[in-house]
C-alpha positions as CSV (number, residue, x, y, z in Angstrom):
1,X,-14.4,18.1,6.1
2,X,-12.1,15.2,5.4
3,X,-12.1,13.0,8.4
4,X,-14.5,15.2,10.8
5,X,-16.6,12.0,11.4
6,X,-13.5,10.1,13.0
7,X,-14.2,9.3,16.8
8,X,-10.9,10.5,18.8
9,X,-9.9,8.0,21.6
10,X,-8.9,10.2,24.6
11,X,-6.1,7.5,25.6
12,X,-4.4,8.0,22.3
13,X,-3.7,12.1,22.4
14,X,-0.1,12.5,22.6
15,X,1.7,14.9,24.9
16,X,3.4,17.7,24.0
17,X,7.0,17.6,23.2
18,X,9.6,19.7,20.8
19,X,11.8,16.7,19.7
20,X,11.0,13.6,17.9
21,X,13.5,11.7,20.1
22,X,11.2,12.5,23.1
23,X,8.3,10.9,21.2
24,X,10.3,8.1,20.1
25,X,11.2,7.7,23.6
26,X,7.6,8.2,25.0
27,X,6.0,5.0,22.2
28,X,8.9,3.3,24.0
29,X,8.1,3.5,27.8
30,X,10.6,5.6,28.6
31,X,9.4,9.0,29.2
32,X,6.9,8.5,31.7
33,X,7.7,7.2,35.1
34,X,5.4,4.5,35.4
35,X,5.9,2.5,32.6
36,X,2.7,0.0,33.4
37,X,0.8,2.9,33.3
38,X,2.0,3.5,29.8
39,X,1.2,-0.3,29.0
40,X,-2.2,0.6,30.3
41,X,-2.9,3.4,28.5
42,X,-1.9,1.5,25.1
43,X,-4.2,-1.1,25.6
44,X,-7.1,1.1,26.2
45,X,-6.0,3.4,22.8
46,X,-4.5,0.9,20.8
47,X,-0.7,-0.8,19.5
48,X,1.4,1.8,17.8
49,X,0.8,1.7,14.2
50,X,2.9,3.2,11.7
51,X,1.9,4.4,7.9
52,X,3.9,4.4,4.9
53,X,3.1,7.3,2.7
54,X,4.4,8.6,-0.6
55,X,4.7,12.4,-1.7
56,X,5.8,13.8,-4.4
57,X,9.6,13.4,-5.7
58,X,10.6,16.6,-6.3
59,X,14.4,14.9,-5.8
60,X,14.4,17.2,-2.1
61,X,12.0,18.2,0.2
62,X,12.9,22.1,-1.0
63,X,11.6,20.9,-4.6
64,X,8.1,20.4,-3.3
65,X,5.0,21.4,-1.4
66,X,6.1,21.8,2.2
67,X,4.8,18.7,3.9
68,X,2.0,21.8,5.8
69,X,1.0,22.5,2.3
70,X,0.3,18.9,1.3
71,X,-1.7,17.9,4.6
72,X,-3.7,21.3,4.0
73,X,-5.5,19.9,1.2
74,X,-7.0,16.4,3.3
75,X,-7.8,19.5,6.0
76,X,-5.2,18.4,8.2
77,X,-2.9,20.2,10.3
78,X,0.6,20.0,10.9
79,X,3.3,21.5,12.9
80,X,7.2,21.8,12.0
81,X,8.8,20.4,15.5
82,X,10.5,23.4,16.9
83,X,13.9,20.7,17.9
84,X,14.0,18.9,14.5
85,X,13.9,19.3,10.8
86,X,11.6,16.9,8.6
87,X,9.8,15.7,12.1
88,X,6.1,17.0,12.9
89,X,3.3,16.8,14.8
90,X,-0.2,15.8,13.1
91,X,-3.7,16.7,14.5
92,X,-6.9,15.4,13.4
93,X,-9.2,17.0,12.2
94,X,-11.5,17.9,15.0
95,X,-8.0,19.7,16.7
96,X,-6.2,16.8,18.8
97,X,-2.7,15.7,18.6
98,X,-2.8,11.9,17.7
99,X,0.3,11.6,15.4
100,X,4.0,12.1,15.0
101,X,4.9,12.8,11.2
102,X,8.7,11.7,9.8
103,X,10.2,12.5,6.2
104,X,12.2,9.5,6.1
105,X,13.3,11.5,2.8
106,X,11.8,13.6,0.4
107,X,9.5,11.2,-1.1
108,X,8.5,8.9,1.9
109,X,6.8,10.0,5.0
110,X,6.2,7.5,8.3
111,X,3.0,8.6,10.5
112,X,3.5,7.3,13.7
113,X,0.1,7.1,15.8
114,X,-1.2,5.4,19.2
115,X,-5.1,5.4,17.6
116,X,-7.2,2.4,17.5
117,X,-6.9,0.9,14.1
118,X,-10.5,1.8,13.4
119,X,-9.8,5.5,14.0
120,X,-6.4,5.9,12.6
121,X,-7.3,3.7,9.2
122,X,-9.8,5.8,8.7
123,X,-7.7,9.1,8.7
124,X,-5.3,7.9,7.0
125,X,-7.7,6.6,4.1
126,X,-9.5,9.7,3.9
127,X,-6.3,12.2,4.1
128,X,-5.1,9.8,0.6
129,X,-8.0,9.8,-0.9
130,X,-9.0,13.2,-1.1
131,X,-5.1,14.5,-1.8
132,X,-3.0,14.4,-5.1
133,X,0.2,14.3,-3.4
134,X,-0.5,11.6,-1.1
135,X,-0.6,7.8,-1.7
136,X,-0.2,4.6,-0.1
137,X,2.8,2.4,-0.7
138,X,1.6,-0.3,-2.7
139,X,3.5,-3.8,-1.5
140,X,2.4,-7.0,-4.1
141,X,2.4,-10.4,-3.7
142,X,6.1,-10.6,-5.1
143,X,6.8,-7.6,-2.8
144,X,6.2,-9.9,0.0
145,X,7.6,-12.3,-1.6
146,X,11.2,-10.7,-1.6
147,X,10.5,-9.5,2.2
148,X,9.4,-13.4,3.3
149,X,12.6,-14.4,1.2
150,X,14.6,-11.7,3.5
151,X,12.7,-13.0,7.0
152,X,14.2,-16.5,6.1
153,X,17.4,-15.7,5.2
154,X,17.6,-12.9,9.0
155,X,15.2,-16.1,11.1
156,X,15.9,-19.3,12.7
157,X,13.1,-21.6,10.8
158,X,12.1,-22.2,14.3
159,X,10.8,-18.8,15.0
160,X,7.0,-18.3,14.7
161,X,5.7,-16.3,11.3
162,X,2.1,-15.6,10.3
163,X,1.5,-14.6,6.6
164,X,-2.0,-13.8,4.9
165,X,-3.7,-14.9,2.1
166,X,-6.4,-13.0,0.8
167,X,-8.5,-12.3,-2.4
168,X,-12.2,-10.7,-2.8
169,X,-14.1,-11.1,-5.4
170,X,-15.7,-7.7,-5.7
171,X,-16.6,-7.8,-9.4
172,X,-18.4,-11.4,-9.7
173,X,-22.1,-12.2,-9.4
174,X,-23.0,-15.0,-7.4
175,X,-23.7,-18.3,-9.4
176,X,-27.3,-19.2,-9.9
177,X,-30.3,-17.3,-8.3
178,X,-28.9,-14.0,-8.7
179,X,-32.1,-11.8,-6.6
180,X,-31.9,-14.9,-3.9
181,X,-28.2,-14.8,-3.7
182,X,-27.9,-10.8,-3.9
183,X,-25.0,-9.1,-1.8
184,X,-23.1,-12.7,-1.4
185,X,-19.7,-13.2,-2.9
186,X,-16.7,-15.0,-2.7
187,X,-14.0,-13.9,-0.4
188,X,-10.7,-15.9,1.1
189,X,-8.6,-14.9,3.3
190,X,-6.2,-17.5,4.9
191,X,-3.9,-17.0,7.7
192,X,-1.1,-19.5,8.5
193,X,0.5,-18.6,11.9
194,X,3.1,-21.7,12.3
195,X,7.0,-22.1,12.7
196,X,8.9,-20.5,9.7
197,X,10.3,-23.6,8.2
198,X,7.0,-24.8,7.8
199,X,5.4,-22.0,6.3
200,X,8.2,-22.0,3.9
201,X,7.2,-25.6,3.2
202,X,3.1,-25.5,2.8
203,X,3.1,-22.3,1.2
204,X,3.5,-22.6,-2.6
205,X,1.9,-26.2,-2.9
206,X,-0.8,-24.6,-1.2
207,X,-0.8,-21.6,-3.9
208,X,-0.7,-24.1,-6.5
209,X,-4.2,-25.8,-5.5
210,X,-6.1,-22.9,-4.8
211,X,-5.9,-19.7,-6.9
212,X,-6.3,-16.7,-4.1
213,X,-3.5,-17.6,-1.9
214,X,-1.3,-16.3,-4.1
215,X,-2.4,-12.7,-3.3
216,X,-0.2,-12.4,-0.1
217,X,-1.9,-8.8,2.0
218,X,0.1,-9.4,5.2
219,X,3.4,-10.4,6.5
220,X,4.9,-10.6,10.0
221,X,8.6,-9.2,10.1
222,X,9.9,-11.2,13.1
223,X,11.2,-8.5,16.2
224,X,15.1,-8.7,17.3
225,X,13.4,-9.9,20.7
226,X,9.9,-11.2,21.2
227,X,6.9,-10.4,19.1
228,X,7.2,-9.0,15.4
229,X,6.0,-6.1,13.1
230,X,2.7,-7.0,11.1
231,X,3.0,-5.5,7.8
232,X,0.0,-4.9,5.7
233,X,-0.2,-4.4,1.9
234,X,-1.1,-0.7,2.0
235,X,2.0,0.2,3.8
236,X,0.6,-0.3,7.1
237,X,2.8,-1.8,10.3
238,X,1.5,-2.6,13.7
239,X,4.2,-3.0,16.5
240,X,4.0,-6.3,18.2
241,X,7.1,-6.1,19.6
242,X,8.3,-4.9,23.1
243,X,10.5,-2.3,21.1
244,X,9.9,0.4,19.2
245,X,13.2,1.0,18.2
246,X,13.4,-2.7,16.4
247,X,10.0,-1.3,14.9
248,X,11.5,1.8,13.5
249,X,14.4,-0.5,12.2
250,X,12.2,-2.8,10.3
251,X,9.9,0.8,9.2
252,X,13.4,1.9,7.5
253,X,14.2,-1.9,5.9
254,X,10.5,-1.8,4.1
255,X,11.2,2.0,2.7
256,X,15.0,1.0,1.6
257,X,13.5,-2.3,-0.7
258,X,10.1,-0.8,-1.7
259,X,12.3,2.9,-2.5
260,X,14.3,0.0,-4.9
261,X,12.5,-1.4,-6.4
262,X,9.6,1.8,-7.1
263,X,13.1,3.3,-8.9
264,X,14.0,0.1,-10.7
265,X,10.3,0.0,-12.3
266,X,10.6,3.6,-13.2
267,X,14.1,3.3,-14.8
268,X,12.7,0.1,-16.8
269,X,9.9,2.2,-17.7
270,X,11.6,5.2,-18.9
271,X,14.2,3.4,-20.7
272,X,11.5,0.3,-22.3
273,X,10.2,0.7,-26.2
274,X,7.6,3.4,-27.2
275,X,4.2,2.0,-27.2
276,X,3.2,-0.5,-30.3
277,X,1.6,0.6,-33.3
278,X,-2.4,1.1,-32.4
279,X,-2.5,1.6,-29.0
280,X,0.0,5.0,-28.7
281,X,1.1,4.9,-32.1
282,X,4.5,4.9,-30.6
283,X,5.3,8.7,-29.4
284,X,3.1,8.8,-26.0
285,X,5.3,6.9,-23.4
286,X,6.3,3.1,-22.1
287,X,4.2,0.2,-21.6
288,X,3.2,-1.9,-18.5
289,X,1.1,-5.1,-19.5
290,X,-0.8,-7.2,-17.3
291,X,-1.5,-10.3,-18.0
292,X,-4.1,-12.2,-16.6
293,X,-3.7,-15.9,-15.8
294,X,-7.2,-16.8,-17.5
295,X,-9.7,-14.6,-19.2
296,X,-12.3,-12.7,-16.6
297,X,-15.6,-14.1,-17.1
298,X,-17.3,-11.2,-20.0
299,X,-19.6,-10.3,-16.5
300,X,-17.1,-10.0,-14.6
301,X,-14.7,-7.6,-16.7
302,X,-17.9,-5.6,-18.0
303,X,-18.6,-5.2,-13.7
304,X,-15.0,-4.1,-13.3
305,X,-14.7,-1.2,-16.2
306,X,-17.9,0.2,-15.1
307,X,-16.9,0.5,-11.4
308,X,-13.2,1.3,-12.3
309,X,-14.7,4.7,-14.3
310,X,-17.8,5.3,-12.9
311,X,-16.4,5.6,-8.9
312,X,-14.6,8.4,-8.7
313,X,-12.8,7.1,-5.6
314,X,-12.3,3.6,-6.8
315,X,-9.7,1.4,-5.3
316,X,-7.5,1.9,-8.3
317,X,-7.4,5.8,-8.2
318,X,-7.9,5.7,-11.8
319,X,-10.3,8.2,-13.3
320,X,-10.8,8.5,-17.4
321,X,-13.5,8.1,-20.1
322,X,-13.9,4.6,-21.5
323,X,-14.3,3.8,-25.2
324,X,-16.2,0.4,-25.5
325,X,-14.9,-0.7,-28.8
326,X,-16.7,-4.0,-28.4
327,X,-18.2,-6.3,-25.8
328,X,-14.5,-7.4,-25.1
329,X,-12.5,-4.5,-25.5
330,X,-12.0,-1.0,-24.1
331,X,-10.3,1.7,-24.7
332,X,-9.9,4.4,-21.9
333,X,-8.0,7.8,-21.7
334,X,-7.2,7.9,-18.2
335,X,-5.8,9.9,-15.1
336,X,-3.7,8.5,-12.1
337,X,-5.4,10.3,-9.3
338,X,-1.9,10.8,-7.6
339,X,-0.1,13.6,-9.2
340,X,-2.8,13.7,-11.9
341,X,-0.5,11.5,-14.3
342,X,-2.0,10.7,-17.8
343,X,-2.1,7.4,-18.8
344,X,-4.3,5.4,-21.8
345,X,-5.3,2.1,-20.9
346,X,-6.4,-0.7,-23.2
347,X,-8.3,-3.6,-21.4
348,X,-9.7,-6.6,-22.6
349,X,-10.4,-10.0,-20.2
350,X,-7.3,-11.5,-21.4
351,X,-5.0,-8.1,-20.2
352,X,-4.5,-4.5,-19.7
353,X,-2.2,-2.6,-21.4
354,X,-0.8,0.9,-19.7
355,X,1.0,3.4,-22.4
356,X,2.6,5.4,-19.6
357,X,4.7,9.1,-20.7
358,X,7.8,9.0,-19.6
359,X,8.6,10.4,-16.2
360,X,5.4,8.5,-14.2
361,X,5.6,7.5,-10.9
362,X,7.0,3.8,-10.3
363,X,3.6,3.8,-7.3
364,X,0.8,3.7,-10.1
365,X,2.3,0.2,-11.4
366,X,2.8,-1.1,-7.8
367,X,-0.6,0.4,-7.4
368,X,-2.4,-1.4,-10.2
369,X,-0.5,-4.7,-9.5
370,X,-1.4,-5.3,-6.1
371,X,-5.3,-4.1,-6.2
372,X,-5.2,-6.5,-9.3
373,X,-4.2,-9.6,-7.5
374,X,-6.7,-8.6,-4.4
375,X,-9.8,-8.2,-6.4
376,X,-9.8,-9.3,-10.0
377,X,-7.0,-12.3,-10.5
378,X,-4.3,-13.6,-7.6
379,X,-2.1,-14.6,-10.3
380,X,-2.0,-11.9,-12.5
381,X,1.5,-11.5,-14.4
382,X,2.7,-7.9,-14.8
383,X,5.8,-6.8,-17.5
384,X,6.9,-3.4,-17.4
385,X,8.5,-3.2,-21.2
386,X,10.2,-6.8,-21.8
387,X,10.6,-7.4,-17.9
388,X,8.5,-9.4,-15.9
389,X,8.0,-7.1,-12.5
390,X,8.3,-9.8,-10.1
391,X,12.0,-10.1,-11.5
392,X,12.7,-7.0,-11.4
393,X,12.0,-7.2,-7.5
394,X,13.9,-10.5,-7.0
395,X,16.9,-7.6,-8.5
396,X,16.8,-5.1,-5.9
397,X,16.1,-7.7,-3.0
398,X,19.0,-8.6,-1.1
């Protein structure tokens, strides 16, 4: 059973209620009389975490599995609210209420929960993973980019941030005594908590000198009041703030740009050039290139195409059958795990080149690009036809 091994924390089961406003009110304070207790009770179950999911875009919620349907297959149960419409109730899967369920529309869904991080990560991961029409949303480094661009322009400079660096290197072997070494490699992950101005100051020199800090995997959205909204690269946000109404605010603000710009990059890929001659002989679809920003080591590229199609539940959701045309090169036939797109995929260590049909969801480029820059290259350079994707952000952002 997906998720039957997750531990439920007792502190975290939410009442029941009929309305989502009464839930809304009761992650607020308000709808219990003694609001310490509340306090108390979230700091024995945990801060109130909201997920980002994707579903499929029918165009409206009527075009599409009901949302009961799509929870069925991860195992989980849901229930309709009786006093709303697109607002539900989510139980684990060993029977307890621990989540609040919203369609923000008919392609984006917000789980609202009061589980430990442990506990709720773990649903969560494990309801994507084994569902079709479930994904994460997929924020890059230039994602965070255009929202750190937007924190500046809505902040006083004097206001504290925190941003986070971070890049694993999954696919390398450690240099030297390979048996003596075994099971070490090299992971950063940097996290500058300082006023905003400053930040904004230290933060691209510092990319410059050292390669993995410009994989960005977490951002704090400063709160109206005290506090701020830690967003994570996955589409996870953890309420810091004394409100969850400013929370829901900044929930809706990450939907409205990421909802952009996963639109711009499927116009751009719908209307770019049919693939080049040799790769789809132009008639199979539109091409997303990724460009790395020097070749992989031949270990380390060899380490990532067997892992990529050999795991089944890879990081990448990318299942297919690889052609090793040489040492260097690889030619794969491919499926996109969410929706079950098909996509053909030509990889060497300088790039990979993605000959998408038309129609494909805008999430399996955001997908690819930020799992990229976490565990193969930082400073990987994507182009979906003849636009460079970070530019295509920098157009929806304002």
């Amino acid at each position: 059973m997906v998720g039957g091994r997750v531990k439920i924390s007792k502190n975290a089961l939410l009442p029941h209620f009929e309305r989502q406003t009464d839930y809304f009110d009761y992650f607020s304070g308000s709808e219990v009389p003694d609001v310490q207790q509340l306090q108390d009770k979230r700091l024995k179950a945990g801060l109130q975490k909201t997920y980002l999911l994707e579903t499929v875009d029918g165009g409206s919620a009527e075009s599409r599995p009901s949302i009961a349907e799509i929870f069925q297959r991860s195992e989980i149960r849901v229930d309709g609210l009786t006093g709303d419409v697109g607002a539900y109730t989510l139980y684990a899967p060993t029977g307890e209420r621990v989540a609040v369920l919203e369609e923000i529309d008919s392609r984006y869904l917000a789980l609202y929960t009061l589980l430990p991080s442990m506990e709720s990560d773990k649903l969560v991961r494990e309801a994507v993973t084994a569902n079709p029409f479930l994904d994460h949303l997929w924020l890059s480094s230039q994602s965070f980019l255009a929202l750190w661009t937007q924190v500046l322009r809505d902040n006083n400079g004097k206001r504290y941030g925190k941003i986070t660096f971070e890049h694993e290197s999954i696919y390398e072997a450690p240099e030297g005594d390979e048996e003596y070494f075994q099971g070490e490699r090299r992971t950063s992950r940097f996290t500058m908590v300082d006023k905003l101005e400053v930040i904004s100051q230290k933060m691209d020199p510092l990319s410059q000198e050292y390669a993995p800090l410009a994989s960005i995997t977490q951002l704090r959205i400063p709160a109206q009041g005290r506090g701020g909204h830690d967003l994570y690269f996955d589409g996870k946000l953890t309420n810091r703030s004394s409100s969850f109404l400013d929370h829901r605010a900044t929930v809706r603000g990450v939907v409205d740009l990421y909802r952009a710009l996963t639109k711009r990059v499927e116009q751009q890929l719908w209307v770019s050039a049919s693939g080049p001659h040799g790769i789809a002989d132009g008639n199979f679809g539109s091409i997303a290139e990724i460009v790395f920003s020097k070749s992989l080591p031949e270990d380390v590229f060899k380490r990532w195409v067997i892992s990529l199609f050999n795991n089944r539940r890879n990081r990448f959701r990318i299942t297919g059958y690889p052609t090793w045309l040489s040492d260097k090169k690889v030619h794969a036939n491919a499926i996109d795990q969410h929706l079950w797109q098909p996509l053909v995929l030509e990889m060497t260590p300088e790039r990979v080149i993605a000959v998408l049909p038309h129609g494909t969801c805008g999430n399996s480029i955001n997908r690819l690009v930020s799992n990229i820059q976490r565990f193969v290259d930082p400073k990987v350079t994507a182009y979906i036809g003849d636009q460079e994707y970070g530019s295509l952000i920098q157009g929806v952002a304002v």
